[in-house]
C-alpha positions as CSV (number, residue, x, y, z in Angstrom):
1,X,38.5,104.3,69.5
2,X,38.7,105.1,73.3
3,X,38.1,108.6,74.8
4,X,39.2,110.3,78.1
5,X,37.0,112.6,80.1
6,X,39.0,114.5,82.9
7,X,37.3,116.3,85.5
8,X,38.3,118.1,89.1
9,X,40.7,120.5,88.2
10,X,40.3,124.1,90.1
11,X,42.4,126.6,92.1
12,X,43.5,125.6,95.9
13,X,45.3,127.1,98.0
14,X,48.9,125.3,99.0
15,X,48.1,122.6,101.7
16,X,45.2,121.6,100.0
17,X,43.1,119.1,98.4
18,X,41.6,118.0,95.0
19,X,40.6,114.9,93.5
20,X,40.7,114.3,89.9
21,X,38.6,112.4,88.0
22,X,38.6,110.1,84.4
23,X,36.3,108.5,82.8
24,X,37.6,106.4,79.5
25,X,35.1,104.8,77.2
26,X,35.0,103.2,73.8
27,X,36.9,99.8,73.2
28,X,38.7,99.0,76.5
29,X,40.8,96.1,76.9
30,X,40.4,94.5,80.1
31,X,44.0,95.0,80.4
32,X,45.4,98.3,80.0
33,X,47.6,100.6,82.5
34,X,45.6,104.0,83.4
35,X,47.5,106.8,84.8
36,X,48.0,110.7,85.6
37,X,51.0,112.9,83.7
38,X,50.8,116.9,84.2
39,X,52.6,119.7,82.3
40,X,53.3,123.1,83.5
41,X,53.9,126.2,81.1
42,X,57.3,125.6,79.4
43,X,57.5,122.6,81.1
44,X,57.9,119.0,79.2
45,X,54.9,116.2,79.9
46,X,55.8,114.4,83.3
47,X,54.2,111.3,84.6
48,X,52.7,111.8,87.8
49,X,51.1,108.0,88.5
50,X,50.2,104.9,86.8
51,X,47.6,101.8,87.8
52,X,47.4,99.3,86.1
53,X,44.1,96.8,85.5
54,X,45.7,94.7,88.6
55,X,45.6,97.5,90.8
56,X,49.4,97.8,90.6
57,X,51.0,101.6,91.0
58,X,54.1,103.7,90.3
59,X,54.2,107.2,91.7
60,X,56.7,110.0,90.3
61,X,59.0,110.6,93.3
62,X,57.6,114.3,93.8
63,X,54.1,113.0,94.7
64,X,55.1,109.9,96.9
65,X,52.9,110.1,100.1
66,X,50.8,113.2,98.8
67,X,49.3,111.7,95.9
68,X,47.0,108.5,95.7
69,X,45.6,107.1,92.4
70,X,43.1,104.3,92.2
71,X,40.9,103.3,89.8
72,X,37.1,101.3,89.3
73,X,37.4,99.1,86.6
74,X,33.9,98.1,86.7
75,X,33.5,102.0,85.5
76,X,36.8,102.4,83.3
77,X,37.5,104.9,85.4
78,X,41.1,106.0,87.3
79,X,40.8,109.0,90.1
80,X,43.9,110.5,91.4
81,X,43.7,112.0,95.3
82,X,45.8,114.7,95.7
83,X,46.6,116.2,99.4
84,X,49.5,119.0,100.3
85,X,49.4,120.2,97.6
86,X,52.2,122.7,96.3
87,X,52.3,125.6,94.0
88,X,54.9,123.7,92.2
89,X,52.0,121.0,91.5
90,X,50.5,123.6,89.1
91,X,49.9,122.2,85.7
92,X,47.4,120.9,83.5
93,X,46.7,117.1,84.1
94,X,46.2,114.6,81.4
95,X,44.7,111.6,81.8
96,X,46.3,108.3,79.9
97,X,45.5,105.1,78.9
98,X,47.1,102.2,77.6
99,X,46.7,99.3,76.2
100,X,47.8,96.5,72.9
101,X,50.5,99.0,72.3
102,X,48.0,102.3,72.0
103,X,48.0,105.3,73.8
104,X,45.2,107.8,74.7
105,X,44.8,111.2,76.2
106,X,42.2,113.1,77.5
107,X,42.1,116.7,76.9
108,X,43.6,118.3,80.3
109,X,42.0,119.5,83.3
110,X,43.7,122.4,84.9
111,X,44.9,122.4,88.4
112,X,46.2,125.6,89.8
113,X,47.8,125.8,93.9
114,X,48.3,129.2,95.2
115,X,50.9,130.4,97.7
């Protein structure tokens, strides 16, 4: 079984900054893709970005050039850097991982930009 541990999820004002954090632990495969998809009320799940275990990365286009995800895989961990931030960014974040064909999620951290 793996769990997902999200963390850095607050209220900023537009223009700013947060970084997110996840932690996954359990029975990792040393080859899995970790990423970042957000909801907002009403709203369907939406990928944000994904990393895979060779450090390769796919951005949604509504975060190119604001958003930078990265991960430690020493730590089985994935961090997503978020800068000019918008209020339409508002959603809760879930962390995802996966790997032989299985999917994980964390529970959700909330992230809330104010105009």
């Amino acid at each position: 079984q793996v769990q997902l541990v999200e963390s850095g999820g607050e209220l900023v004002q537009a223009g700013g900054s947060l970084r997110l954090s996840c932690t996954a632990s359990g029975s990792i495969s040393s080859r899995n893709v970790m990423g970042w998809y957000r909801q907002a009320p009403g709203e369907q799940r939406e990928l944000v970005a994904t990393i895979s275990s060779g450090s390769s990365t796919n951005y949604a286009d509504p975060v190119k050039g604001r958003f930078t995800i990265s991960r430690d895989n020493a730590k089985n961990a994935v961090f997503l850097q978020m800068s000019g931030l918008k209020p339409e960014d508002t959603a809760v974040y879930y962390c995802h991982l996966r790997q032989s064909l299985y999917n994980y999620w964390g529970q959700g951290t909330q992230v809330t930009v104010s105009s």
